[in-house]
C-alpha positions as CSV (number, residue, x, y, z in Angstrom):
1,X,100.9,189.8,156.9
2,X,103.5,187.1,155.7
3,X,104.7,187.2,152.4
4,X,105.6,184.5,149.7
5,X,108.9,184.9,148.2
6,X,110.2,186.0,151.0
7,X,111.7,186.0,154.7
8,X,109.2,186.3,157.3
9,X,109.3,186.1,161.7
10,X,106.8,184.0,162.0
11,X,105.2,182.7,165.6
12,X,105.5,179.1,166.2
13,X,102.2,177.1,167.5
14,X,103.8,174.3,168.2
15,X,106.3,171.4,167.5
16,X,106.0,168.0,167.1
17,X,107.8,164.9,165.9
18,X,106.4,166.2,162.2
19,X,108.3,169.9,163.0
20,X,107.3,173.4,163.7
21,X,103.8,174.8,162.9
22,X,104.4,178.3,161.7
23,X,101.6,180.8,162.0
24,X,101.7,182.7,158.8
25,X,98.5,184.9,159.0
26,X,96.2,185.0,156.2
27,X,98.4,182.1,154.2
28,X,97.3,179.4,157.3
29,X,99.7,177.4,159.1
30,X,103.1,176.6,157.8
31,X,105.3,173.7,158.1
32,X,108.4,174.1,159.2
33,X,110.7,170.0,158.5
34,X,112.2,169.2,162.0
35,X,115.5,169.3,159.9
36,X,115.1,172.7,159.9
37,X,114.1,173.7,163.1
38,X,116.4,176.2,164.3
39,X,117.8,175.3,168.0
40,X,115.5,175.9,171.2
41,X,112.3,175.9,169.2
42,X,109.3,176.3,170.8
43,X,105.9,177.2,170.9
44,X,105.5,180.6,171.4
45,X,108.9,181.2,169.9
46,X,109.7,183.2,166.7
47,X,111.7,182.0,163.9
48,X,112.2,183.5,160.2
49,X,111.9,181.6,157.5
50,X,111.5,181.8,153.6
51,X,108.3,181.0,152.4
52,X,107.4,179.6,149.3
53,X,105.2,177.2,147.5
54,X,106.3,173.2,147.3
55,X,105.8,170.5,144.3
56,X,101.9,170.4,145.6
57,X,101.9,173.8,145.6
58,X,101.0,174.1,149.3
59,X,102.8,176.9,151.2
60,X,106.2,175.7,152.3
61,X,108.5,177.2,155.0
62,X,112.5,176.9,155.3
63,X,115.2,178.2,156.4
64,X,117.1,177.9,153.9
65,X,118.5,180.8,152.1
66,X,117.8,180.9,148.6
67,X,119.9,182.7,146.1
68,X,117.1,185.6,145.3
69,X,113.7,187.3,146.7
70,X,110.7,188.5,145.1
71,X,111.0,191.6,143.7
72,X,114.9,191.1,143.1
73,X,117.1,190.8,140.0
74,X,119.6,187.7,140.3
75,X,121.7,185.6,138.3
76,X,121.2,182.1,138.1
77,X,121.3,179.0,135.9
78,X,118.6,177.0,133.9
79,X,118.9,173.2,135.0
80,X,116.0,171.8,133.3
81,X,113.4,172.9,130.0
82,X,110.1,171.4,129.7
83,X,106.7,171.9,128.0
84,X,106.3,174.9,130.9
85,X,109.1,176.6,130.0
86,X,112.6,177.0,131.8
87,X,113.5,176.0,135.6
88,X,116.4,177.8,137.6
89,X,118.4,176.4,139.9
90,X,117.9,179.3,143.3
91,X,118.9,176.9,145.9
92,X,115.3,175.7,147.2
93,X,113.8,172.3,146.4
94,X,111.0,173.3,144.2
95,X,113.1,175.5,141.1
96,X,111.9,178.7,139.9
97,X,110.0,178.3,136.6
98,X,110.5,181.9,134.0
99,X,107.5,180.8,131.5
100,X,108.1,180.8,128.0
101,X,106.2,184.1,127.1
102,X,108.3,185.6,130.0
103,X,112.1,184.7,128.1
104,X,113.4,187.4,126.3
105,X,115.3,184.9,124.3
106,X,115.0,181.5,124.4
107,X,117.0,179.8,127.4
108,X,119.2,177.4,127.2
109,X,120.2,174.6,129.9
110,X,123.6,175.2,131.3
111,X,123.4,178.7,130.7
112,X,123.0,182.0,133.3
113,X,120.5,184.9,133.3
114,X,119.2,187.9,134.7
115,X,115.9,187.3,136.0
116,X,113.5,189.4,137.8
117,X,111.6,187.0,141.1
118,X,107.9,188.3,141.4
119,X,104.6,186.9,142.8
120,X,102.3,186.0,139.7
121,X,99.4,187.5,141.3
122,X,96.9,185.4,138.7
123,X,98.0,181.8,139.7
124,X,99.3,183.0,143.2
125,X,103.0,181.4,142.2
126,X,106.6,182.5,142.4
127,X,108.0,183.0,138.8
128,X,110.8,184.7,136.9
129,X,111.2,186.6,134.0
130,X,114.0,187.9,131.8
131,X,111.9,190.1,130.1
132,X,113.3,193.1,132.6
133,X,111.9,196.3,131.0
134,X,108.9,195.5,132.2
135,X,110.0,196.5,135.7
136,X,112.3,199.3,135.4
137,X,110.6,202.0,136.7
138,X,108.7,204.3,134.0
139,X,109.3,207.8,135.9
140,X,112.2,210.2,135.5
141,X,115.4,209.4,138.0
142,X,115.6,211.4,140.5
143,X,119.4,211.3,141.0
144,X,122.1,214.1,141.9
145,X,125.3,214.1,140.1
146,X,128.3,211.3,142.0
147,X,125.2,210.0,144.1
148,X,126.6,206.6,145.5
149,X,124.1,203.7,143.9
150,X,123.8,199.9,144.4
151,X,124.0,198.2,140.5
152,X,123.2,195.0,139.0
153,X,125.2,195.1,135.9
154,X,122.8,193.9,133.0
155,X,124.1,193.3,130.2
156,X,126.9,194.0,127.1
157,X,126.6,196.8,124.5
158,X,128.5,198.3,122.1
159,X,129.5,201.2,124.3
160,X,129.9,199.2,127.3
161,X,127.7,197.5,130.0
162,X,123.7,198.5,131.0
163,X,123.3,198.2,134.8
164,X,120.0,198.6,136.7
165,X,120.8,201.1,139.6
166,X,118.9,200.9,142.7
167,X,116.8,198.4,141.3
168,X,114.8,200.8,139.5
169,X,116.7,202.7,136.4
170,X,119.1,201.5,133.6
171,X,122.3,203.1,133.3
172,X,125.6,202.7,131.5
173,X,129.1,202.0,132.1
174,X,131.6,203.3,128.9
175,X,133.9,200.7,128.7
176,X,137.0,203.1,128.5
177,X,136.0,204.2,132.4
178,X,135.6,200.3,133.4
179,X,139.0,198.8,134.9
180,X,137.5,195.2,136.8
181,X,136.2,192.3,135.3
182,X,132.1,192.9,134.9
183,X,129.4,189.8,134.4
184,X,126.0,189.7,134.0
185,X,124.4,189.5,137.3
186,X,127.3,191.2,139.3
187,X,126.4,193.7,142.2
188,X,128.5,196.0,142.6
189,X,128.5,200.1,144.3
190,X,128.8,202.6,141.1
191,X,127.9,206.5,140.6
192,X,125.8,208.8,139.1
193,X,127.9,210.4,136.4
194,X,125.2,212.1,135.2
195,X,121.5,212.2,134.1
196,X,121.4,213.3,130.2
197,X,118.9,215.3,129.0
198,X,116.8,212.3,127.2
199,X,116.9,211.1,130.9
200,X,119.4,208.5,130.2
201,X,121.9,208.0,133.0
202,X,125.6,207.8,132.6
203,X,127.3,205.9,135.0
204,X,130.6,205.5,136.8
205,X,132.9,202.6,139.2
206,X,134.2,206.0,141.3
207,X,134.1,209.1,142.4
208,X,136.4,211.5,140.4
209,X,139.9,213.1,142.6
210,X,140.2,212.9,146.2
211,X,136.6,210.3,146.3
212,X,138.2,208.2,143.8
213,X,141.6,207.9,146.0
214,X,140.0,207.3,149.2
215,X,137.4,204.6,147.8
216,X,140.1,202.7,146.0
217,X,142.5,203.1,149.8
218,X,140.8,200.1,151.9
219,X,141.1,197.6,149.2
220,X,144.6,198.5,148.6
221,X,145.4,198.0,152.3
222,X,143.4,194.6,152.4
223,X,145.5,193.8,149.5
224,X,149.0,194.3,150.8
225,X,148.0,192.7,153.9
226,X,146.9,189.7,152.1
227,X,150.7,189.4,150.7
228,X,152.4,189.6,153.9
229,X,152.5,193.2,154.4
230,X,154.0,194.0,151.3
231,X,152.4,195.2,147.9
232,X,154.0,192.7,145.1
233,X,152.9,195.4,143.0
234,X,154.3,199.0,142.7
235,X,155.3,202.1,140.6
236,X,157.2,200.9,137.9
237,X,154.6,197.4,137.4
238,X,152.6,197.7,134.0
239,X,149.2,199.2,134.0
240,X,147.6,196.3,133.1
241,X,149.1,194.1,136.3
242,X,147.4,196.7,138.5
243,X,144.2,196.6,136.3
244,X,144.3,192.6,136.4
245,X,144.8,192.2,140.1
246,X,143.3,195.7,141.8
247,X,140.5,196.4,138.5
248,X,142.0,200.3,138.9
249,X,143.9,202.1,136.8
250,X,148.0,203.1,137.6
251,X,147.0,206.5,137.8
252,X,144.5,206.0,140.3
253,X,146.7,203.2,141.7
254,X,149.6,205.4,142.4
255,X,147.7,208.4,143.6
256,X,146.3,206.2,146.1
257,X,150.1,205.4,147.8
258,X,150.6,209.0,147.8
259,X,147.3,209.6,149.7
260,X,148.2,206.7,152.1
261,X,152.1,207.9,152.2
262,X,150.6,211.3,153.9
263,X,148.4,209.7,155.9
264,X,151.3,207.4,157.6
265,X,149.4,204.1,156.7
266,X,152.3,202.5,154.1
267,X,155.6,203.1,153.6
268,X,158.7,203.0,151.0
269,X,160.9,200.2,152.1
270,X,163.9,198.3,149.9
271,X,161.0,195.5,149.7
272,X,158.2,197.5,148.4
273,X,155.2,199.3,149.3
274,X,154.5,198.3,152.6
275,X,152.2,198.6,155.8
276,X,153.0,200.2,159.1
């Protein structure tokens, strides 16, 4: 069965000076524009494509990858408002409309937000909403304490910043644990700190001790060997340089050279930290 809103492997029919006729099961044939027929093409062939419904609100294929699925949270910007509501830009042709009785404020051209892609199952349409409580998941997380989770951070309070986990829960990040820059929409790998007893979840950026050093270790390497070998940043730089160009702490920051020191991966040279 193909689904709208997403990537499909469709079988091609055939091809013509028109394109490629996509079989997409119980949604008919698809056309697939000759300018985006994928090399050696042919009937019989399989190609994957997005699907999705044009201006005439016919099915539409592509290959084109757009900037969010159904069923995903994503960032992205309004470009136009009309009498139907707001349109965001999510790198297809046709934008993605978020009704008016589906903002959770009132949107604004220019500006980002977190939507939530789904199939409107009434008018057979993709649509977005901001209104995302409706589809965080009602039943009690299921989550062990440092369990490693995939966030989509959601949104300032005054303790610090909600992020959807897994994209089913909200969680939150204290601000005096969060040492990167955060935006709405950002994915990013967090923790469970822990699930409180009103089933509210606590999160965290890292693992506490040795998790927390060897997480932080690749992207430290990466870093010195994007400056030539040699780290332009060290023990006696402020804590806020290492916060502004690694988003870690100097205590995690210098624990990490230690751990890497043993492990024979940097050294202490006149110049600095640097790799061996």
């Amino acid at each position: 069965m193909a689904d709208l809103g997403k990537f499909n492997t469709l079988f091609v029919i055939t091809v013509n000076d028109t394109g490629a006729y996509l079989n997409a099961d119980d949604l008919g044939e698809v056309l697939l524009p000759n300018r985006l027929i994928p090399e050696n093409c042919t009937a019989g062939s399989q190609v994957s494509v997005f699907l999705y419904k044009d201006s005439a609100d016919r099915v539409a294929a592509t290959t084109q990858q757009p900037l969010g699925e159904v069923d995903q949270f994503v960032s992205l910007k309004v470009s136009a408002i009309n009498k139907m509501g707001a349109f965001l830009d999510w790198g297809l042709p046709k934008e993605l409309l978020v009704p008016y009785n589906e903002q959770h404020t009132e949107m604004e051209v220019g500006k980002y937000y977190l939507v939530r892609i789904y199939l409107d199952l009434r008018t057979e349409r993709i649509v977005a909403s901001s209104k995302l409580d409706k589809f965080i998941d009602v039943w009690p997380a299921d989550y062990q304490k440092w369990d490693k989770v995939d966030l989509i951070i959601g949104g300032k309070t005054d303790l610090g910043f909600k992020a959807i986990i897994n994209n089913l829960h909200w969680g939150l990040l204290y601000d005096n644990e969060i040492f990167q820059p955060l935006r709405i929409g950002k994915k990013i790998t967090g923790y469970i700190k822990q699930v409180r007893e009103d089933e509210r979840i606590d999160l965290s950026l890292s693992r506490p001790g040795e998790g927390k050093v060897n997480d932080f270790s690749q992207k430290l390497l990466d870093y010195i060997a994007e400056h030539n070998g040699v780290s332009p940043l060290h023990d006696k730089s402020s804590p806020d340089d290492i916060q502004k160009a690694l988003g870690v702490s100097k205590k995690t920051f210098k624990a990490t050279v230690g751990n890497l020191l043993k492990k024979g991966k940097v050294k202490i040279t006149p110049e600095g930290i640097t790799l061996i």
